[in-house]
N, C-alpha and C positions, 0 to 999 in steps of 0.2 A: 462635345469633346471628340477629338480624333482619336483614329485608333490609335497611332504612336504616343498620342501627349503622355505625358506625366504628371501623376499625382504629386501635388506639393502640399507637404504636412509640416505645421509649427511643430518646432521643436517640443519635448516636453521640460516642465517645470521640472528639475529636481530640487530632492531632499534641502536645499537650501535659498530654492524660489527662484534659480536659474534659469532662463529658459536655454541651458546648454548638458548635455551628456556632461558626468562626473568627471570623466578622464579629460573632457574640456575644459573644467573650471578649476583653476588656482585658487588657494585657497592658503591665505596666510596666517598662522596658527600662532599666538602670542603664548609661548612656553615657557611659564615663572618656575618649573621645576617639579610643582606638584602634583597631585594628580587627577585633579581635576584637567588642566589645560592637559594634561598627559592622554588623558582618554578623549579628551576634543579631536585629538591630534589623531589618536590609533586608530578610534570611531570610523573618523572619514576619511584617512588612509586606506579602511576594509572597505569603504564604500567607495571606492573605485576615484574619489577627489586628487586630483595634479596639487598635494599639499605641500609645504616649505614651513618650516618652523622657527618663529625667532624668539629671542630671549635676549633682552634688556640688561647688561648691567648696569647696576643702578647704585653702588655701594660699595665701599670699600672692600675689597678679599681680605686683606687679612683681617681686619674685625671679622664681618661678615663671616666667611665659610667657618670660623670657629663658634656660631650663634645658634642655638637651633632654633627652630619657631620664627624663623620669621621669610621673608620672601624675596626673591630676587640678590641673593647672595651667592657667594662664592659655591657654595655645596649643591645650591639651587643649580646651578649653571649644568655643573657637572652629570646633575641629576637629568636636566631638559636633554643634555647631549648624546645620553645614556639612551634615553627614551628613543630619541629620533634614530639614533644606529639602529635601535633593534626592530623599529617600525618599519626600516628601511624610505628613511624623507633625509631631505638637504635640510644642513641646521645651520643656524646662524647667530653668532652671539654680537651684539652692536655697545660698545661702548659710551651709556649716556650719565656717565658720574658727573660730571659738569653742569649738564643740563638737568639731573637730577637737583644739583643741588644750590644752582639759581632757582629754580621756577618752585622746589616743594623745599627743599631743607632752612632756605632763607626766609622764606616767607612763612613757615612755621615758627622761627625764632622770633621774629616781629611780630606775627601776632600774639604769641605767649606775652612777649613783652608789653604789648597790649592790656592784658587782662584778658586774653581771650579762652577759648575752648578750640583750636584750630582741628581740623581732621585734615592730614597729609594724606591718606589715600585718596578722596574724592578730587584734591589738587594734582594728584600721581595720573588717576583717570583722564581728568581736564586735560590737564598743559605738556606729560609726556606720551602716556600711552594711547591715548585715542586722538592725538596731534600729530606728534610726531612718527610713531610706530605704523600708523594710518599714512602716513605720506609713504613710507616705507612701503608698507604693503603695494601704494597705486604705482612704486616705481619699480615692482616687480612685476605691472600686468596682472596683478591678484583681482580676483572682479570681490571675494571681496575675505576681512578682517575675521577671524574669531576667535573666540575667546573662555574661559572654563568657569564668567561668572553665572552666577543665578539669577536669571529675569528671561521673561519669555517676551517674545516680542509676535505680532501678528501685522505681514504684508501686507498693504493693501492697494494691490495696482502699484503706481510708482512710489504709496506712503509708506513708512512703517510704523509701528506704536510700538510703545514697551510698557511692559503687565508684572505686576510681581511674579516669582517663583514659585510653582505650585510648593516646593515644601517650603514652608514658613521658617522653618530654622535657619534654612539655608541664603534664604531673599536677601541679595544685595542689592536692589531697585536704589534703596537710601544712598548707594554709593556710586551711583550711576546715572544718578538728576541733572548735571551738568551737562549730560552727552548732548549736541545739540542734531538739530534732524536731518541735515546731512551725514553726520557722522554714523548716524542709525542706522539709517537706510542700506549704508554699508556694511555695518558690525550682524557678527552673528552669536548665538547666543546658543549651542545645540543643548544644551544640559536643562536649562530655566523647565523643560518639562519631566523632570528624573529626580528623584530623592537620590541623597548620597547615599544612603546606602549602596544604592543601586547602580551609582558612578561606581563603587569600590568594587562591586563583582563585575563589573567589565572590565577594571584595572585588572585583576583577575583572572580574566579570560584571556587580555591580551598579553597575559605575561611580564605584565609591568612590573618592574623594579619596585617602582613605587607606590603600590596598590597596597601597603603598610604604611602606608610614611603619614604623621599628624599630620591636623590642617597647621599653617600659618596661624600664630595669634598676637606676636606683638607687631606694632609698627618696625620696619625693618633698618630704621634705621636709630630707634629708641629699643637699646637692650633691656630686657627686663620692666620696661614699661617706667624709666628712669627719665621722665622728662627733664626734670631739672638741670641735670648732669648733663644732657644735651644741650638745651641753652645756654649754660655755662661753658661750655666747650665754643659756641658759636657765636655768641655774645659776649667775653671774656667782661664783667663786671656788672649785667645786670641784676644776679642778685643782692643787692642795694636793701639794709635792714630798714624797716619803718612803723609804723605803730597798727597795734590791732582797736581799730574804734568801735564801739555800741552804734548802730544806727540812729540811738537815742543824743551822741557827740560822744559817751564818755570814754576816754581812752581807757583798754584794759589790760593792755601789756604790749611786747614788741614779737616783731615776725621778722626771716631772717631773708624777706623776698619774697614778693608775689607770686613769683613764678614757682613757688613750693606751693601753691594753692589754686583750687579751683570752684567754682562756685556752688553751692552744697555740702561743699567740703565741715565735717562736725569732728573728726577723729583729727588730733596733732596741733591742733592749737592753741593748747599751753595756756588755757586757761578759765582752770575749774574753779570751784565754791561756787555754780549758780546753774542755774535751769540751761540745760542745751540750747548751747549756740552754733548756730552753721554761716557759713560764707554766704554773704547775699551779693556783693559788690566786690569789685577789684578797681582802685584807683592808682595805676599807676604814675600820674603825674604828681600825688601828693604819694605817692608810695604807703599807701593805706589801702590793709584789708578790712573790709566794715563788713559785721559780723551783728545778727539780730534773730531772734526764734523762727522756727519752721515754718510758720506762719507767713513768714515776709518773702520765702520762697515762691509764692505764688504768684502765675503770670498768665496773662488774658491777651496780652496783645505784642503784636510781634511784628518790628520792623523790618521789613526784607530787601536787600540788597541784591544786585549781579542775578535778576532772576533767570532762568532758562526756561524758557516754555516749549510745551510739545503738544498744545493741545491744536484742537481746527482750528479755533477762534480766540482772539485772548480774551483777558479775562472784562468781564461787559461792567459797565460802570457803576452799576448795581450790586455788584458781589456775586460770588459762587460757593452754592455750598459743598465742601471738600471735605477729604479729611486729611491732617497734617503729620507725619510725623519728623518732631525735634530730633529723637535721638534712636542710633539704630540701632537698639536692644527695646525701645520702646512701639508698644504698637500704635500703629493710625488714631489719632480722635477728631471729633466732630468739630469743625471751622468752617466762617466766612472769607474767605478771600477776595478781596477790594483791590484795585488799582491804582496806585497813587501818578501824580501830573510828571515826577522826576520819570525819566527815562529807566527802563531795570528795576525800579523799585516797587513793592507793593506791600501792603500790610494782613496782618491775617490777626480777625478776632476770634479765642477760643470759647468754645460751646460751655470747656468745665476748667477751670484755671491748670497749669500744669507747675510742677515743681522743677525748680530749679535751673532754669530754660540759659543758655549763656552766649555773651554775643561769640561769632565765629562758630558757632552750629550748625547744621544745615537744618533748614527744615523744605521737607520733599512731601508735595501735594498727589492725592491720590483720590480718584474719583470710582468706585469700587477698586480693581485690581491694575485698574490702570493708572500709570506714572504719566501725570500729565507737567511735571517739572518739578522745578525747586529754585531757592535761593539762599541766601548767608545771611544769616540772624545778626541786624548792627544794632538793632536795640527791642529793649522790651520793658513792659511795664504789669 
């Protein structure tokens, strides 16, 4: 080496696997108002991050900012704008009520009408927020996406994986199976290693507004957790009365609409003198609820639709053993995971029957902590 040369050093990695200085990397902050995405935002604000904040609307204001509990509403907005002033970041609110409610509000009313169990958030994740908001972000020169859920993710080289959240309470992985592996590689996840608590005394420390405020807990655009009254709003005449059947044939009285019921369901259906009976089936083309003891709730095997995979390799023709979870208050159990010939599709047999299990579910595979995907439940047995 000459005397004059110059040493040339790689940049270092930062805080979010960059290899560029914080005040180099844009950093696009998805701000639903709460405060979780609140402290995503102030976090790497302190850390020196070139960050920009947006926020979705996604829902009518006048409903909406009059609703509490729930996300991405009129009060939500105000809230995110509030944050971003006093962070000192550029805020941005984007108008996707439309796109809202083609891609998740229609397609929730059709599967209800279905007979389904749909979950609008993990379709909110899919088709606007880590789609579209994602396009957003790369047309800002953002290197890259983040966001105030709970899952931890681990880089590796140009891969990323995603891992549940260390705090259990908090693990939104279940709502996050869709992401696909480009999308990952981009999204960031700073919180997936911190208990809420602990999100709250940094809201705290930054002087947040909203370092009080509850979580979100209804779906934001079902008040009160009123599904029916939505589909009837959006479906004007699918509740359509029709008979409650025995699984055994016998009719035992009338229902005023399927879509007042869901599977497991034992309270509101109008019709006692006999040993507990829960919803096992939803048959909308004959417009019958079929109803039979706890017993027939049970399910072993499960057909999977629209899967997402994340793992190295898929899944080998032989099975894998996993563990699955149906429903996301429900923990992981032990399953085979099989491939079926249809494209997307695979099947998963259960180690110990599960109750109550309903098509339009997700069920999301997990090999210890790690989310190696998931799919939508079209049948089970």
């Amino acid at each position: 080496m000459t005397e004059n040369a110059e040493l040339i050093t790689e940049p270092e990695i930062n805080s979010l696997g960059i290899a560029k200085s914080p005040a180099d990397t844009r950093v696009v902050v998805a701000m639903s108002g709460g405060v979780d995405s609140s402290v995503v935002a102030a976090m790497l604000k302190d850390e020196g991050y070139d960050v920009v904040g947006i926020t979705l609307q996604l829902y009518d204001h006048g409903i909406a900012v009059q609703k509490k509990g729930a996300c991405c509403a009129g009060q939500d907005i105000h809230d995110a704008r509030r944050v971003a002033d006093a962070i000192g970041i550029p805020h941005y609110v984007l108008d996707y009520e439309t796109r809202f409610q083609d891609s998740v509000m229609e397609e929730f009313a059709d599967s209800y009408i279905r007979g389904e169990t749909p979950i609008p958030c993990v379709r909110c994740n899919q088709e606007v927020k880590f789609k579209d908001l994602l396009a957003v972000a790369r047309d800002l020169d953002a290197d890259v996406l983040a966001t105030g859920h709970y899952v931890r993710q681990k880089i590796l080289g140009d891969s990323t994986e995603m891992y549940r959240a260390v705090d259990d309470r908090r693990d939104q992985s279940y709502f996050l199976f869709a992401t696909t592996q480009e999308q990952l590689d981009y999204l960031r996840f700073p919180l997936g290693a911190m208990e809420k608590d602990d999100v709250r005394l940094l809201a705290e420390k930054y002087g947040l507004q909203v370092a009080d405020k509850p979580d979100s807990q209804d779906i934001c655009f079902v008040p009160g957790g009123n599904y029916a009254s939505v589909i009837e709003r959006l479906r004007p005449g699918a509740s359509e009365p029709g008979d409650i059947v025995h699984m055994d044939g016998e009719i035992l009285g009338r229902h005023k609409g399927i879509i007042h019921y869901t599977i497991g369901q034992r309270k509101g259906l109008g019709i006692g003198g006999r040993d507990p009976l829960y919803v096992i089936r939803l048959l909308p083309d004959q417009k019958q609820v079929i109803v039979g003891p706890k017993k027939a709730l049970e399910i072993s095997e499960l057909t999977i639709k629209e899967v997402n995979w994340l793992g190295q390799q898929y899944i080998p023709d032989d099975g894998l053993e996993i563990e699955v979870k149906v429903r996301s208050t429900h923990a992981p159990v032990a399953a085979t995971l099989l491939p079926l010939s249809e494209p997307g599709m695979a099947h998963i047999r259960l180690l110990v029957p599960e109750m109550g299990i309903s098509p339009g579910q997700a069920a999301v595979f997990y090999q210890d902590d790690r989310v190696l995907g998931g799919g939508w439940i079209s049948n089970s047995v």
